[in-house]
C-alpha positions as CSV (number, residue, x, y, z in Angstrom):
1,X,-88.4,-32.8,-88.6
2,X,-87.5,-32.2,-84.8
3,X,-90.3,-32.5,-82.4
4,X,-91.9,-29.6,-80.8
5,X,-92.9,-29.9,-77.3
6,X,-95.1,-26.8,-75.4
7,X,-96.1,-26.5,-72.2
8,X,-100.0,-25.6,-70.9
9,X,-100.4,-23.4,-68.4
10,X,-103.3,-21.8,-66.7
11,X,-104.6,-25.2,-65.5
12,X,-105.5,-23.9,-61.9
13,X,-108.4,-21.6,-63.2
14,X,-110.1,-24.2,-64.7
15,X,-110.1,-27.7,-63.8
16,X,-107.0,-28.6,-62.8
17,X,-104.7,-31.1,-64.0
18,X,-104.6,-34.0,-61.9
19,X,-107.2,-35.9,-64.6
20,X,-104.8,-35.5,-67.5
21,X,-102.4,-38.5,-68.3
22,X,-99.6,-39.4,-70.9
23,X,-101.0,-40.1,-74.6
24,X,-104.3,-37.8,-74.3
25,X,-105.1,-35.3,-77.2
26,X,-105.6,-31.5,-76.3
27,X,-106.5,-29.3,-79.4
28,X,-104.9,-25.9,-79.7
29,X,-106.8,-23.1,-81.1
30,X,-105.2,-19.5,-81.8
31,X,-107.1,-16.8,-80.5
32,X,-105.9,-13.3,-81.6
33,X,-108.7,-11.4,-80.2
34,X,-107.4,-12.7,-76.5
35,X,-107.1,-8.4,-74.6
36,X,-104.3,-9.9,-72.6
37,X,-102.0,-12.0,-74.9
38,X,-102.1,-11.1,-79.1
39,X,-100.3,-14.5,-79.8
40,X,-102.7,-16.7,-77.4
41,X,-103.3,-20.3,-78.1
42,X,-105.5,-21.8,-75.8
43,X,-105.9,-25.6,-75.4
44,X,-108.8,-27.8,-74.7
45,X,-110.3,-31.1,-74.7
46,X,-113.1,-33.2,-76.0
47,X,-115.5,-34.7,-73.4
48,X,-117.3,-31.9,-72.5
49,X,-114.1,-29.7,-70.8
50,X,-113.7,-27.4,-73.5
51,X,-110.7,-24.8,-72.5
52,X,-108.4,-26.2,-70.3
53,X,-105.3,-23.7,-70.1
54,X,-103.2,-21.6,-72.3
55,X,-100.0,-22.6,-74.3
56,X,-97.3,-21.1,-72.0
57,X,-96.2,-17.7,-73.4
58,X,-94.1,-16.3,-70.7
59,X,-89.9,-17.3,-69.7
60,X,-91.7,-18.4,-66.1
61,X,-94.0,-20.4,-67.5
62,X,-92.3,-22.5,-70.5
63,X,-90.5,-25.7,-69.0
64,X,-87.2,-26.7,-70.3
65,X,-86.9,-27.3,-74.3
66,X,-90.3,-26.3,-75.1
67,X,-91.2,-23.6,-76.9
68,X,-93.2,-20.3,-75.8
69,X,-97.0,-19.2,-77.7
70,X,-95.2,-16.9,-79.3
71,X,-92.8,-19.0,-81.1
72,X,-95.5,-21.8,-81.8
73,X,-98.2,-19.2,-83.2
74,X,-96.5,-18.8,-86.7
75,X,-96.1,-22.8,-86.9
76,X,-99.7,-23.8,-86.6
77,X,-102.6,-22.9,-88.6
78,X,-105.8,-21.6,-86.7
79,X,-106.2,-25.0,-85.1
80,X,-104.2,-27.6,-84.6
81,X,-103.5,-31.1,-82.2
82,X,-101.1,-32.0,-79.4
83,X,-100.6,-35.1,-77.4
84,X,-99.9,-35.0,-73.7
85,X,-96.5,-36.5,-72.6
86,X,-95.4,-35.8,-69.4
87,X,-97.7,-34.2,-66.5
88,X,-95.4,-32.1,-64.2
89,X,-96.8,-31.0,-60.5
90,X,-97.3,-27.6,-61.9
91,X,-97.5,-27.8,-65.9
92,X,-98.1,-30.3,-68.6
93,X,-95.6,-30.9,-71.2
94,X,-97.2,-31.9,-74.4
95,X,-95.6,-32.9,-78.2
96,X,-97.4,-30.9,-81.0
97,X,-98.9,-33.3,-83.5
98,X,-97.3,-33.4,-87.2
């Protein structure tokens, strides 16, 4: 199976993402009561952070060969795990975990 890469966005409004580094694990949890976005998936962290941004849903948002919330939602149960990979100046790519 090919890998699927995403992008979090939606960093800014929350802490930022200067702290997060290759190889760290984000969780991603669908949330279809979201008033602004029916196919949301937000993405946090352990530690204490809780929500750190949003899977990018939007053509200006998603980076190069990932793919959008919207195309991810079906994929994923209500929960599921990613791993940081590359950490852009304005996004962070991450690999969803098999």
């Amino acid at each position: 199976m090919k890998d699927i890469f995403f992008t979090i966005t939606g960093t800014k409004y929350r802490y930022g993402h200067d702290f997060m580094k290759p190889g760290m694990r984000v969780k991603l949890v669908k949330e279809p009561d979201n008033p602004y976005d029916r196919e949301a998936i937000r993405v946090e962290m352990k530690n204490g952070l809780g929500l750190v941004g949003y899977v990018a849903n939007s053509i200006r948002t998603v980076k190069g060969d990932c793919i959008s919330a919207g195309r991810l939602y079906d994929r994923i149960g209500k929960k599921a795990k990613g791993t940081v990979k590359v950490v852009l100046p304005d996004a962070v790519i991450c690999r969803l975990d098999k």
